[in-house]
TORPA-4810 file (N, C-alpha, C, O; in nm, 3 decimals):
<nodes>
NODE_1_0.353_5.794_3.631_0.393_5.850_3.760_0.341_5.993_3.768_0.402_6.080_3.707_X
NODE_2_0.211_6.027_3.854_0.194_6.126_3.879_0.207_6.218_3.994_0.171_6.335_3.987_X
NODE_3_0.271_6.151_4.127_0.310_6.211_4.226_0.384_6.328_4.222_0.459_6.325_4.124_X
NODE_4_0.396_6.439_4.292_0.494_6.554_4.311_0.566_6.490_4.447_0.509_6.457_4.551_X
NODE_5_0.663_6.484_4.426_0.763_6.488_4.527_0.748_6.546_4.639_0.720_6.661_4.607_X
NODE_6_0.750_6.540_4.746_0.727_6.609_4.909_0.869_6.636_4.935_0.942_6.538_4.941_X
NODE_7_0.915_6.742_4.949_1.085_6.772_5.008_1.033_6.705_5.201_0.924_6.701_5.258_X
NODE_8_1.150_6.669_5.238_1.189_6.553_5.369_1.170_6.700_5.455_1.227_6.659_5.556_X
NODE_9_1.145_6.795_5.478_1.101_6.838_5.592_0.969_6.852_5.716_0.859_6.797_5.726_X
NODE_10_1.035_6.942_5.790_0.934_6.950_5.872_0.989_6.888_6.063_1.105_6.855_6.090_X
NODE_11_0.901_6.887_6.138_0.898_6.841_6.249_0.915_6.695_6.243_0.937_6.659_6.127_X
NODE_12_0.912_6.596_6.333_0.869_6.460_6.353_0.742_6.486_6.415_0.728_6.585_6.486_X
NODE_13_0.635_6.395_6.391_0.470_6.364_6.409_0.481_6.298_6.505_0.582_6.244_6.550_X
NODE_14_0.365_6.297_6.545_0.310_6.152_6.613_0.275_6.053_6.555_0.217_5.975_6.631_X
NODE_15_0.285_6.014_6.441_0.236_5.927_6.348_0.390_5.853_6.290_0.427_5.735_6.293_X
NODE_16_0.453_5.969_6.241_0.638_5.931_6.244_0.676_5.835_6.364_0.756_5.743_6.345_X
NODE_17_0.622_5.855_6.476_0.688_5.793_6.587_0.638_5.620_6.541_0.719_5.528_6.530_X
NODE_18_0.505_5.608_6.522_0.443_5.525_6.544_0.504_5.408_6.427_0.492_5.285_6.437_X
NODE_19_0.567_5.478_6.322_0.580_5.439_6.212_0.734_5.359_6.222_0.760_5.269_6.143_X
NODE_20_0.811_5.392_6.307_0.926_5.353_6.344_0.930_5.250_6.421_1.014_5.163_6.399_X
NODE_21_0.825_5.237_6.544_0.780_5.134_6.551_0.719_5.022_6.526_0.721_4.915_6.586_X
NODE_22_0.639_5.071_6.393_0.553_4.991_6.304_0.651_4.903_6.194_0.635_4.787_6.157_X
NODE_23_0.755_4.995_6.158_0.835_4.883_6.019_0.942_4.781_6.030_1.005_4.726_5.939_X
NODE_24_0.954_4.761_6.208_1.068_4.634_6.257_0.917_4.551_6.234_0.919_4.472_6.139_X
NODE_25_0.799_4.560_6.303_0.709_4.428_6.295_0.634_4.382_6.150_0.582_4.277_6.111_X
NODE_26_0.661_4.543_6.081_0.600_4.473_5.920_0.687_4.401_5.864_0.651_4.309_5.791_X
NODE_27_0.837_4.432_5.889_0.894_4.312_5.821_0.965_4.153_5.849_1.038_4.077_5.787_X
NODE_28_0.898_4.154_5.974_0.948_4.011_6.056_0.797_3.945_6.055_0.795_3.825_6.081_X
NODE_29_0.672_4.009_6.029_0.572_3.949_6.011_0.563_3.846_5.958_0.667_3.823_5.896_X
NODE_30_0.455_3.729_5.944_0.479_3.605_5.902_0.357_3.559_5.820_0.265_3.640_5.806_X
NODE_31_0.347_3.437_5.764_0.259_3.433_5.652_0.104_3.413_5.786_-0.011_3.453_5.769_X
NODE_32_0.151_3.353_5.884_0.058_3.300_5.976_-0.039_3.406_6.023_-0.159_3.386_6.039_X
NODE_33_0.044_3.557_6.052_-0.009_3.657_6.098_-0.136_3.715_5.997_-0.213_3.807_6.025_X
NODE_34_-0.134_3.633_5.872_-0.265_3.727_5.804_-0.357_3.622_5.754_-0.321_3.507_5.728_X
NODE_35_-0.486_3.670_5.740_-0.572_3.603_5.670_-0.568_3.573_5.554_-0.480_3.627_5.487_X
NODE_36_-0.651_3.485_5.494_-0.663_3.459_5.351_-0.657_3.563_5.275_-0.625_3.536_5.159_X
NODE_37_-0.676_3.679_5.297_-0.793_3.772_5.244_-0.642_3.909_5.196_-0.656_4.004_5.119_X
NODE_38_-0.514_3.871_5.273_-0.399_3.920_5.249_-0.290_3.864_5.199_-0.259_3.745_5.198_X
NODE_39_-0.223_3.973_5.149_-0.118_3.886_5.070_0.011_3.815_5.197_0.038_3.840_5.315_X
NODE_40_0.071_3.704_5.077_0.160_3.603_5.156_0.296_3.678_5.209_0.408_3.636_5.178_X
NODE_41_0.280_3.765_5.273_0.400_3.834_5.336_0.464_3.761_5.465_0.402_3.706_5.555_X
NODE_42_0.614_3.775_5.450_0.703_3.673_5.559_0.721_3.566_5.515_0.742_3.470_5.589_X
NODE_43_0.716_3.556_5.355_0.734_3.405_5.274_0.948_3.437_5.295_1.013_3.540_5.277_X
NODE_44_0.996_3.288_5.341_1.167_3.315_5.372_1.245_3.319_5.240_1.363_3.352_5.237_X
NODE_45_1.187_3.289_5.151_1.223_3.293_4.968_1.123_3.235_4.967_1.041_3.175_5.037_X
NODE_46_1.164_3.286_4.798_1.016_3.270_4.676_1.078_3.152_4.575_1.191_3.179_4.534_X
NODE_47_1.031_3.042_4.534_1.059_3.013_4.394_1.134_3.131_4.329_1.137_3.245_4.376_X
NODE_48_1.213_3.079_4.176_1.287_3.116_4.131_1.225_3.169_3.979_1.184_3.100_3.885_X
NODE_49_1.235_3.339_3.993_1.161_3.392_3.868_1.218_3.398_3.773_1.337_3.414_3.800_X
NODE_50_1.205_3.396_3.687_1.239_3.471_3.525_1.257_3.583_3.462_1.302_3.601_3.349_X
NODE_51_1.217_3.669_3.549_1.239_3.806_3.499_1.212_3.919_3.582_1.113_3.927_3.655_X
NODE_52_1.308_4.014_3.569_1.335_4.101_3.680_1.300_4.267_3.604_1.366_4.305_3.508_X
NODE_53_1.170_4.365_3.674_1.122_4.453_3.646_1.156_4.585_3.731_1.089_4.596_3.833_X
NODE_54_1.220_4.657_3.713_1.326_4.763_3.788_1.203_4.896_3.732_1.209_4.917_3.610_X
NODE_55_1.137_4.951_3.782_1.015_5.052_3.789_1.059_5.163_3.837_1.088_5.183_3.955_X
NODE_56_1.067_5.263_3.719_1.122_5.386_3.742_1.240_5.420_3.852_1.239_5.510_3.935_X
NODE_57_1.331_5.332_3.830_1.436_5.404_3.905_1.453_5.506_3.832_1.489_5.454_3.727_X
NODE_58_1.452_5.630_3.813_1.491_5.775_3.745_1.564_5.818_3.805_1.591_5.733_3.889_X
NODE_59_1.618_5.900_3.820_1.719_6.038_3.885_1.602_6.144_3.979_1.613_6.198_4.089_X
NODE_60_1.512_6.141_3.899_1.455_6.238_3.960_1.360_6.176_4.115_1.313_6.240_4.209_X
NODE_61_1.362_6.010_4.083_1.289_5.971_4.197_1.414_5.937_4.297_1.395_6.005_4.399_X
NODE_62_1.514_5.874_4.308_1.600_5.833_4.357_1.750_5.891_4.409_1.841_5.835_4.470_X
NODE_63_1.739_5.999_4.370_1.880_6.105_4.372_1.821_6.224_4.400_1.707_6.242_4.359_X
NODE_64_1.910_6.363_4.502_1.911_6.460_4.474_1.784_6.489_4.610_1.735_6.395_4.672_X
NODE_65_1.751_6.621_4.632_1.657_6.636_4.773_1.536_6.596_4.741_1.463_6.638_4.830_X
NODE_66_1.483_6.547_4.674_1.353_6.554_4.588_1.320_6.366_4.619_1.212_6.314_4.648_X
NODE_67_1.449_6.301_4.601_1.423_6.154_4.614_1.324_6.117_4.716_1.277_6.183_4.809_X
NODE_68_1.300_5.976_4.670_1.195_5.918_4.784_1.283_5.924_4.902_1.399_5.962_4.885_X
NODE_69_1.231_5.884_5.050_1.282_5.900_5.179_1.366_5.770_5.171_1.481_5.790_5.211_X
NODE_70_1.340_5.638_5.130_1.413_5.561_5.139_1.517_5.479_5.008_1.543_5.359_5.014_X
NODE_71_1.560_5.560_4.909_1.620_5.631_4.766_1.760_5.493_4.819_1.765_5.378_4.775_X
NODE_72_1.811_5.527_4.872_1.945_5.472_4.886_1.927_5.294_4.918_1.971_5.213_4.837_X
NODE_73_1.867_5.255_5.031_1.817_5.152_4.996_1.766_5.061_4.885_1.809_4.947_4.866_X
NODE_74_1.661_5.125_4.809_1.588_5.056_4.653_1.695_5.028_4.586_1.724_4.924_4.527_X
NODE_75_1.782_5.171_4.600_1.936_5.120_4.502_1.978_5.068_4.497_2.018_5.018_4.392_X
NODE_76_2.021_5.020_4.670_2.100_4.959_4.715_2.062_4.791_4.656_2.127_4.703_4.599_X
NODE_77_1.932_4.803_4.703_1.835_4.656_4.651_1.829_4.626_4.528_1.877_4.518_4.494_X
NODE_78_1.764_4.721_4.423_1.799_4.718_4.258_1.939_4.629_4.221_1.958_4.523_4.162_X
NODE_79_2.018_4.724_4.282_2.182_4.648_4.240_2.187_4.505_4.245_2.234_4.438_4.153_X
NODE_80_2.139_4.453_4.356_2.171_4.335_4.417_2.067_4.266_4.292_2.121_4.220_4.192_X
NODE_81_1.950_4.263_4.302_1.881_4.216_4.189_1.940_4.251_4.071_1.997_4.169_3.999_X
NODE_82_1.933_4.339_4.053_2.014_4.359_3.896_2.097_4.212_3.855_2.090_4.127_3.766_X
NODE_83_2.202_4.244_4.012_2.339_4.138_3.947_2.262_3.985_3.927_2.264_3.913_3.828_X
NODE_84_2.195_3.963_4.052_2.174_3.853_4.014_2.089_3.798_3.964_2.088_3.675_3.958_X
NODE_85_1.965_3.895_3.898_1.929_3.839_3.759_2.025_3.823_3.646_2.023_3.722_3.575_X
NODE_86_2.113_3.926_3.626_2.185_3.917_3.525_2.271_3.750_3.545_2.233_3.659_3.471_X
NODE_87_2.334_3.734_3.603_2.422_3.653_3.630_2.329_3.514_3.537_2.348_3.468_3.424_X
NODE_88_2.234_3.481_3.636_2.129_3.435_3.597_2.049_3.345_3.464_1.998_3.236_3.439_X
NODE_89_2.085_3.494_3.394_2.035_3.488_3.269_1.876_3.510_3.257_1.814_3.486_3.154_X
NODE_90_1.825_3.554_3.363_1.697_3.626_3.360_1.659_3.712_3.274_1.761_3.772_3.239_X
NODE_91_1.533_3.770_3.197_1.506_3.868_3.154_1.506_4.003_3.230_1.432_4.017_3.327_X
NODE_92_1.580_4.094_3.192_1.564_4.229_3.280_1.481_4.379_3.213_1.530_4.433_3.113_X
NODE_93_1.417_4.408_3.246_1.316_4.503_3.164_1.324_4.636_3.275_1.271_4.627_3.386_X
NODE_94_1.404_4.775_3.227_1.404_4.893_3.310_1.264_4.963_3.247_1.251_4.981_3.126_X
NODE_95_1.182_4.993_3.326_1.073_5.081_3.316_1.101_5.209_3.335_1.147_5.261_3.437_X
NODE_96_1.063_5.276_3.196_1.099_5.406_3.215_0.963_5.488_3.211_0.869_5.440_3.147_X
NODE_97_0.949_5.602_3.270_0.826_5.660_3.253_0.845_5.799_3.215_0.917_5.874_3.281_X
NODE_98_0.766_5.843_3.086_0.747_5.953_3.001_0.666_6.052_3.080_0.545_6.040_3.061_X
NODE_99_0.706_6.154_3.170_0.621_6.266_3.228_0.591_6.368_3.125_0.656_6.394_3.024_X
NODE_100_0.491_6.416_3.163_0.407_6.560_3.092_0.507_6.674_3.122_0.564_6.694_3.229_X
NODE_101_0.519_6.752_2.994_0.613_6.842_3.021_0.604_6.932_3.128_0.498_6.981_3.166_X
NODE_102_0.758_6.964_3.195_0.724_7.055_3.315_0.710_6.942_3.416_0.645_6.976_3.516_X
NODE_103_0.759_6.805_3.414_0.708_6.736_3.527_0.906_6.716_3.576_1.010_6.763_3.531_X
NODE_104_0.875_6.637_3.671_1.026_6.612_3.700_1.089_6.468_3.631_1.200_6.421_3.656_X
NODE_105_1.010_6.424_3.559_1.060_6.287_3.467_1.011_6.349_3.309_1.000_6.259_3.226_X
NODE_106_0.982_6.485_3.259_0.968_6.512_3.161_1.081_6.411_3.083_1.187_6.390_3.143_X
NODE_107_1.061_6.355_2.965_1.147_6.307_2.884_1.274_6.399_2.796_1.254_6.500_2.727_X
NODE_108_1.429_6.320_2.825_1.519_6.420_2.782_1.545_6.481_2.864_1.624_6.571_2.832_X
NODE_109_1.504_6.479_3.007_1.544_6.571_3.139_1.634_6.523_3.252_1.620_6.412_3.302_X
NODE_110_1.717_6.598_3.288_1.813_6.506_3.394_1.722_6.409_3.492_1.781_6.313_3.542_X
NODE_111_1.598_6.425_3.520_1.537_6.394_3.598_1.467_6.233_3.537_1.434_6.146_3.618_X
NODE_112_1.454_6.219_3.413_1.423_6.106_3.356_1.482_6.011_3.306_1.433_5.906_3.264_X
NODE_113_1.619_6.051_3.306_1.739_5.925_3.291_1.739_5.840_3.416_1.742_5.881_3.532_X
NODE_114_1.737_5.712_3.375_1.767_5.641_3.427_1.885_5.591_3.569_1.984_5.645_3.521_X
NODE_115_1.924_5.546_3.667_1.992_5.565_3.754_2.050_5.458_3.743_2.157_5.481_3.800_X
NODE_116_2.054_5.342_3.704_2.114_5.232_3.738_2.142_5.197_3.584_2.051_5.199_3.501_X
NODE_117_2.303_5.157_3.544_2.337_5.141_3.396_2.277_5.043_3.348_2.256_4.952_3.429_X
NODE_118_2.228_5.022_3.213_2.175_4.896_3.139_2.274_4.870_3.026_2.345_4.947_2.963_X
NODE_119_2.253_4.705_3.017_2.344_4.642_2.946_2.275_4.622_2.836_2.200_4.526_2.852_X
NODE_120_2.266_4.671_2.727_2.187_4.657_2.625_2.240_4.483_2.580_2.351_4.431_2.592_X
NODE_121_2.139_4.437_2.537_2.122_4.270_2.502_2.010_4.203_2.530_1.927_4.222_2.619_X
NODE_122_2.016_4.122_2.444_1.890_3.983_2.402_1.827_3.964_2.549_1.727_3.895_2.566_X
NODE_123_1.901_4.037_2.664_1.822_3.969_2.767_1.778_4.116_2.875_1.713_4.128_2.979_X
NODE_124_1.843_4.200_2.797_1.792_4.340_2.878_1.757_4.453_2.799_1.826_4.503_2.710_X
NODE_125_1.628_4.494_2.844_1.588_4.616_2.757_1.557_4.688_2.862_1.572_4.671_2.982_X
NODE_126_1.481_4.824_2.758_1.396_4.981_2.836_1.334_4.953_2.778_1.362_4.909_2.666_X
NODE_127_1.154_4.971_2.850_1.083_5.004_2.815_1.015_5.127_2.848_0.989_5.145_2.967_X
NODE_128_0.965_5.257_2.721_0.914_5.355_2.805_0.745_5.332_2.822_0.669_5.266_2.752_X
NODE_129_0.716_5.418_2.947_0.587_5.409_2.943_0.518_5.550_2.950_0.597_5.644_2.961_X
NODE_130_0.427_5.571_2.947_0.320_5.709_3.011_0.237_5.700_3.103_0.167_5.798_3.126_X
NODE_131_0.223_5.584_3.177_0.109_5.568_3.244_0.183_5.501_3.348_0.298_5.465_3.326_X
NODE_132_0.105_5.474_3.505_0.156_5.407_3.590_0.168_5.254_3.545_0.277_5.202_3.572_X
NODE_133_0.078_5.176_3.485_0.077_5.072_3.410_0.199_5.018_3.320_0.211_5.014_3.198_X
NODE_134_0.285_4.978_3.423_0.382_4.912_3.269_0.336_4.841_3.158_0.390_4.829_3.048_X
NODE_135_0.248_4.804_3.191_0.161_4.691_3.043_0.071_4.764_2.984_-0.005_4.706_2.906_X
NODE_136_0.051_4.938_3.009_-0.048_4.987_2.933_0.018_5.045_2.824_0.115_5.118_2.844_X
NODE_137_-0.030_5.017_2.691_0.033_5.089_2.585_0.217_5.052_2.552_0.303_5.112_2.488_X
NODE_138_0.218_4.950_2.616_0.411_4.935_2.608_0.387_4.809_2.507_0.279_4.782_2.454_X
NODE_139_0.494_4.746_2.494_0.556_4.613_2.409_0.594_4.510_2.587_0.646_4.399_2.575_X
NODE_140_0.560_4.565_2.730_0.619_4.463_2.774_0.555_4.322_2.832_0.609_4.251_2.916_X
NODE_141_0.432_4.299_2.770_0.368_4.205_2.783_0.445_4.116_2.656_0.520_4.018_2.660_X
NODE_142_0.398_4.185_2.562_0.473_4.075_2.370_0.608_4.022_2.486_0.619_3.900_2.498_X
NODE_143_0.705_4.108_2.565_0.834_4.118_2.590_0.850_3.977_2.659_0.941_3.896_2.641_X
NODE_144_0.745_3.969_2.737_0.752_3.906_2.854_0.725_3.759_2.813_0.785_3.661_2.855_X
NODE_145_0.618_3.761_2.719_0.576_3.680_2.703_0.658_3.537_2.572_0.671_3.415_2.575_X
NODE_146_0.694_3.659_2.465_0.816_3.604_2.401_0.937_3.520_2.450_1.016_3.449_2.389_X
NODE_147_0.926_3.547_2.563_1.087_3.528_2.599_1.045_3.425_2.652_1.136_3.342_2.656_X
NODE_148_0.921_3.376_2.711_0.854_3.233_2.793_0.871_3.292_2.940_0.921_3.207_3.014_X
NODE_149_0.848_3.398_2.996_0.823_3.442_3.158_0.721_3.397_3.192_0.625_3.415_3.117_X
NODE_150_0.699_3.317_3.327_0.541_3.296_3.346_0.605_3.354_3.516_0.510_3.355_3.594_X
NODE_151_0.737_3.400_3.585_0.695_3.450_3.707_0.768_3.554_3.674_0.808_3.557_3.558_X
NODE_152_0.805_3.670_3.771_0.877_3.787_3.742_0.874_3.847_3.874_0.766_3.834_3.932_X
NODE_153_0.972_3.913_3.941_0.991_4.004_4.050_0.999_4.169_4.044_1.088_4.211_3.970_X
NODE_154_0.911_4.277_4.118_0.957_4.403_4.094_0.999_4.466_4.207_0.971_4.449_4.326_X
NODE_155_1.087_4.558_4.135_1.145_4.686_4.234_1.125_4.789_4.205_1.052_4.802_4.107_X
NODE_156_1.174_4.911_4.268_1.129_5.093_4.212_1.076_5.121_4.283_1.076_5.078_4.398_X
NODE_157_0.983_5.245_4.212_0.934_5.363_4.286_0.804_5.378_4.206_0.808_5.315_4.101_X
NODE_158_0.687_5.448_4.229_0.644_5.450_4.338_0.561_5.321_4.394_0.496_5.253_4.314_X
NODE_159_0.563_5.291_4.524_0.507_5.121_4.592_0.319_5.154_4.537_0.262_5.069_4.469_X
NODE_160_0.260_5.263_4.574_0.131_5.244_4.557_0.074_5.314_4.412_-0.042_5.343_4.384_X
NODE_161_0.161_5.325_4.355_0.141_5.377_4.198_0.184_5.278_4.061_0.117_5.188_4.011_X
NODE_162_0.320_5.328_4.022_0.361_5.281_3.893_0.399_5.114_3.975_0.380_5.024_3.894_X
NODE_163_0.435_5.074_4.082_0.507_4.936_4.121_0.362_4.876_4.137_0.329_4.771_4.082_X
NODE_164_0.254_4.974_4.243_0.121_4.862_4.229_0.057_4.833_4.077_0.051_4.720_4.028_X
NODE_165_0.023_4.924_4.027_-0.019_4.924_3.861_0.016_4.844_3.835_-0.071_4.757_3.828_X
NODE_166_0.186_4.786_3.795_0.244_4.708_3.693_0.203_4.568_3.769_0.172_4.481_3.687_X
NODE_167_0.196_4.532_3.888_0.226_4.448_3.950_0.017_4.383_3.960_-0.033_4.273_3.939_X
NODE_168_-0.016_4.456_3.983_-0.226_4.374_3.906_-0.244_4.366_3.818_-0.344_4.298_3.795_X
NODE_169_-0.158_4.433_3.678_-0.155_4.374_3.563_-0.125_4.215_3.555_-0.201_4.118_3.542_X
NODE_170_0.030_4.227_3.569_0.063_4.090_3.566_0.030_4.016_3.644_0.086_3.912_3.610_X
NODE_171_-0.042_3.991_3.756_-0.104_3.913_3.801_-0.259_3.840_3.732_-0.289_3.721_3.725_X
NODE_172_-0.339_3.966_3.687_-0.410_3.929_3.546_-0.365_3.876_3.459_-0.404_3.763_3.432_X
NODE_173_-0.279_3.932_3.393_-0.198_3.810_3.297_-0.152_3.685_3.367_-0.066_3.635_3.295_X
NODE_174_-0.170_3.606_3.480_-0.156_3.511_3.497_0.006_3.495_3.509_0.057_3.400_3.451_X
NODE_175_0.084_3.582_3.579_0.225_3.637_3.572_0.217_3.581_3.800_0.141_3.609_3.892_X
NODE_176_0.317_3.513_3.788_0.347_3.518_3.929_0.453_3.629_3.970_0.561_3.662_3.922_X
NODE_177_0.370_3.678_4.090_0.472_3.800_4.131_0.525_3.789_4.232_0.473_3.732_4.328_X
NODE_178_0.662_3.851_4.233_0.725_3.864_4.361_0.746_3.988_4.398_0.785_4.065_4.310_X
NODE_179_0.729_4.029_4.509_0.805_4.204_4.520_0.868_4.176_4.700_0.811_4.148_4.806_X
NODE_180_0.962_4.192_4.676_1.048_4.239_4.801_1.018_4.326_4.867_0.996_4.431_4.807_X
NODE_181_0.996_4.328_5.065_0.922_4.452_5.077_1.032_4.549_5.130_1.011_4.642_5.208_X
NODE_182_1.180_4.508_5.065_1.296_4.624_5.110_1.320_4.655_4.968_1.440_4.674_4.946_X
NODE_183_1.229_4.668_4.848_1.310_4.698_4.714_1.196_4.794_4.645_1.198_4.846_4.533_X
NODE_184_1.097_4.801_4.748_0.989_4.898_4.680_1.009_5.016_4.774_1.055_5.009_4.888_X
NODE_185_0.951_5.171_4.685_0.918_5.265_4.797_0.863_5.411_4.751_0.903_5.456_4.643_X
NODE_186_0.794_5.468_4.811_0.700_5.597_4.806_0.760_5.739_4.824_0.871_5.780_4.789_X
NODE_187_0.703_5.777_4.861_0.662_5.930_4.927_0.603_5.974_5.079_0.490_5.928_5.093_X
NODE_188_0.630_6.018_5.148_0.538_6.056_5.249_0.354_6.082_5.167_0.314_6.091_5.051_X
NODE_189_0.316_6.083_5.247_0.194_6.108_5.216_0.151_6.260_5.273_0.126_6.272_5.393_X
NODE_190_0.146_6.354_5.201_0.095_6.514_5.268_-0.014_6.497_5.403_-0.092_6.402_5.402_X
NODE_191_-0.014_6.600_5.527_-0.119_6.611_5.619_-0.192_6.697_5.445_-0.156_6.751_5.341_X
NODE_192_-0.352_6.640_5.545_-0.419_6.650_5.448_-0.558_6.754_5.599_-0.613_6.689_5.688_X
NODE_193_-0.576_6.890_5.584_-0.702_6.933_5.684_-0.837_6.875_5.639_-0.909_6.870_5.539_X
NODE_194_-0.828_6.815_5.821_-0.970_6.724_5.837_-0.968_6.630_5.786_-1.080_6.582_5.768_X
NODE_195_-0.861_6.554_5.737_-0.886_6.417_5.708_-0.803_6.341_5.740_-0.853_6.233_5.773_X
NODE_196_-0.604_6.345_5.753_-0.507_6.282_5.827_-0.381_6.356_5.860_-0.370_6.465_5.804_X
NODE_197_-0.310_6.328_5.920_-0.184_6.405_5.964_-0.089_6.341_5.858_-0.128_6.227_5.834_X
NODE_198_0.002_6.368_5.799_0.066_6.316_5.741_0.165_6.169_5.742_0.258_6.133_5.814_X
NODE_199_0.102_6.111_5.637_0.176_5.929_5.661_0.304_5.903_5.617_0.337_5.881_5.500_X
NODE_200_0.359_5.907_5.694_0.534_5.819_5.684_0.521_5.703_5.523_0.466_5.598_5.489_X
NODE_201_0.611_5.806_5.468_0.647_5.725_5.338_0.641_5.526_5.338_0.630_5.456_5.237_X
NODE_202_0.651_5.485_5.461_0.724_5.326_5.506_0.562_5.258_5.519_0.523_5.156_5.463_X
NODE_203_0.483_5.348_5.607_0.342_5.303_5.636_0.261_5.272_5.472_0.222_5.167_5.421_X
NODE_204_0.261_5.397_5.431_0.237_5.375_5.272_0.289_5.294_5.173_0.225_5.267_5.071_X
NODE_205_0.392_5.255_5.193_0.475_5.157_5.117_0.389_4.999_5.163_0.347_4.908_5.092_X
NODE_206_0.386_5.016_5.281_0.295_4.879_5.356_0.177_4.844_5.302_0.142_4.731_5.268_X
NODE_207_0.095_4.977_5.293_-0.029_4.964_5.263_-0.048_4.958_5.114_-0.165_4.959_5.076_X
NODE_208_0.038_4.953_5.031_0.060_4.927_4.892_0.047_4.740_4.873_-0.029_4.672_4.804_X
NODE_209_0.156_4.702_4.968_0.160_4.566_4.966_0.020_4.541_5.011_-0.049_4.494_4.921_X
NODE_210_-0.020_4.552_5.083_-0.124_4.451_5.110_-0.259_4.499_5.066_-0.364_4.455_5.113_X
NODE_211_-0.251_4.589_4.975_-0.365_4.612_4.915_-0.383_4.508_4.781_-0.491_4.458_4.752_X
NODE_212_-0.284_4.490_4.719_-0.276_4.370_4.633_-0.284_4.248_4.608_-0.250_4.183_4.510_X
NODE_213_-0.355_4.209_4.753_-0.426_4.079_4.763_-0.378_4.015_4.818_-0.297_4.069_4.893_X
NODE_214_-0.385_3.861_4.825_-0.353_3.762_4.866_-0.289_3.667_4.736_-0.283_3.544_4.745_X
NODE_215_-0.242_3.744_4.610_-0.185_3.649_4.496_-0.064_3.694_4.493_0.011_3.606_4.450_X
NODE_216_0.008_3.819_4.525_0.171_3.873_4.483_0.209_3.773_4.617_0.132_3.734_4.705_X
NODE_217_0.364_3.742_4.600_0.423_3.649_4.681_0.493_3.807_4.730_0.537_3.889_4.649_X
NODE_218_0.491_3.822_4.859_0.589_3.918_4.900_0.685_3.852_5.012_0.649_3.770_5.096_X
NODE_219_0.806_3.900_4.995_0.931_3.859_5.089_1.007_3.969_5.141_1.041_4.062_5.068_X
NODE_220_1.033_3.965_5.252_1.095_4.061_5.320_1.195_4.144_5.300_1.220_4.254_5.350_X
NODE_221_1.290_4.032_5.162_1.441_4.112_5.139_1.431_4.042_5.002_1.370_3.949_4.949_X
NODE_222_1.544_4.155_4.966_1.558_4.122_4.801_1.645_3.971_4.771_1.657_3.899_4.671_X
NODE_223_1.700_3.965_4.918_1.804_3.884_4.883_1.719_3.741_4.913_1.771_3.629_4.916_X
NODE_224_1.596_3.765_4.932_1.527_3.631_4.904_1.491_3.591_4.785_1.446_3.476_4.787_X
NODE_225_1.492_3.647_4.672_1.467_3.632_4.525_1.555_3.542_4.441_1.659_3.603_4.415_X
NODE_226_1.555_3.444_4.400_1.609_3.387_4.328_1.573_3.352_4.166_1.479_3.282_4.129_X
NODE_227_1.657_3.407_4.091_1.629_3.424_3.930_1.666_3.296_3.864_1.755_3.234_3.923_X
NODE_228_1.614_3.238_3.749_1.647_3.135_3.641_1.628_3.186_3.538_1.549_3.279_3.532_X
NODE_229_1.698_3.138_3.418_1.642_3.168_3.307_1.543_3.131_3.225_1.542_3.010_3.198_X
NODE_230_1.425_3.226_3.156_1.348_3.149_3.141_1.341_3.062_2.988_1.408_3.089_2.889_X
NODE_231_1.271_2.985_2.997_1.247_2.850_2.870_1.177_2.932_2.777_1.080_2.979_2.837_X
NODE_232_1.178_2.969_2.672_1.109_3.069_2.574_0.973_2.931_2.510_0.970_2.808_2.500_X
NODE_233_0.889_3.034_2.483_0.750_2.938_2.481_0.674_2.947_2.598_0.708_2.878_2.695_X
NODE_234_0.563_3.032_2.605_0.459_3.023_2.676_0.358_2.952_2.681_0.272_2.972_2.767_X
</nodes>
């Protein structure tokens, strides 16, 4: 996770406006509305995954003025997944990410603890990482793969960073993905001179999803996810 945080001020844009209007139709959209060439968004549920990947919920992304714009929601969504993977008997894997000192997820920092409690057990771990890549340099491929996961769902922060990263890995690994498009989320995007006015955290979150192809299964709400446990043996 290398983003700096944008504090929520400022005016409303013209681009803000547009964006408010833009995220009732991104998420009632339908699989019909896109080409091959995009991913399956407006699927009404997904098959039933195996393992549930919670991506940097931290303190420092999700709490406090600094949080993403839509912080309370992911939580809100996390929870709900949480329970009912757990219930489940799903694998649950919290991604934690190791910042460079002086960052706001420096390790050992209020800002890098975790936000949502973990139940330590055979079916829930932390994994830390350094990179946006959950599968770079971690144990959570051995993790995943041990346990017999062949689909998995993610949530967290950030949608076009550490959540896209982890999420073209495992699709390379031959990992079916699900991501909810109310359980992921960003940052505004800075005005940038001579090149854009600044993008509504929600637009960017969008353009995360559908940059990832036409193989992640995306669904509108978390509460379309349904967990099993998985059969160990890959």
């Amino acid at each position: 996770m290398t983003a700096t945080p944008v504090p929520r001020t400022g005016t409303a844009t013209e681009i803000e406006a547009a964006a408010e209007t833009a995220a009732p139709a991104a998420e009632t959209a339908t699989a019909a509305e896109h080409t091959a060439a995009g991913p399956a968004t407006g699927v009404e549920a997904a098959e039933a995954v195996e393992a549930l990947l919670l991506v940097d919920l931290q303190t420092a992304f999700v709490a406090g003025d600094e949080a993403v714009p839509d912080a309370a929601r992911v939580l809100d969504r996390g929870r709900v997944l949480l329970a009912r993977a757990r219930a489940a008997g799903a694998l649950v894997v919290h991604l934690q990410n190791d910042g460079a000192p002086g960052t706001v997820d420096e390790p050992h920092t209020p800002g890098w603890e975790l936000h949502l409690p973990v139940a330590p057990g055979p079916r829930e771990s932390v994994v830390r990482k350094s990179e946006d890549d959950g599968f770079d340099g971690t144990p959570l491929g051995a993790l995943l793969d041990g346990a017999g996961v062949r689909a998995l769902a993610l949530c967290g922060v950030l949608s076009e960073m550490c959540v896209a990263a982890t999420a073209r890995t495992a699709l390379a690994r031959d990992f079916r993905v699900v991501l909810p498009h109310d359980a992921h989320a960003t940052y505004d995007i800075p005005a940038a001179a001579g090149i854009s006015e600044r993008v509504p955290a929600a637009l960017s979150s969008r353009a995360a999803e559908w940059a990832l192809g036409d193989e992640v299964e995306i669904v509108p709400r978390a509460a379309d996810v349904t967990f099993t446990a998985p059969r160990r043996g890959r």
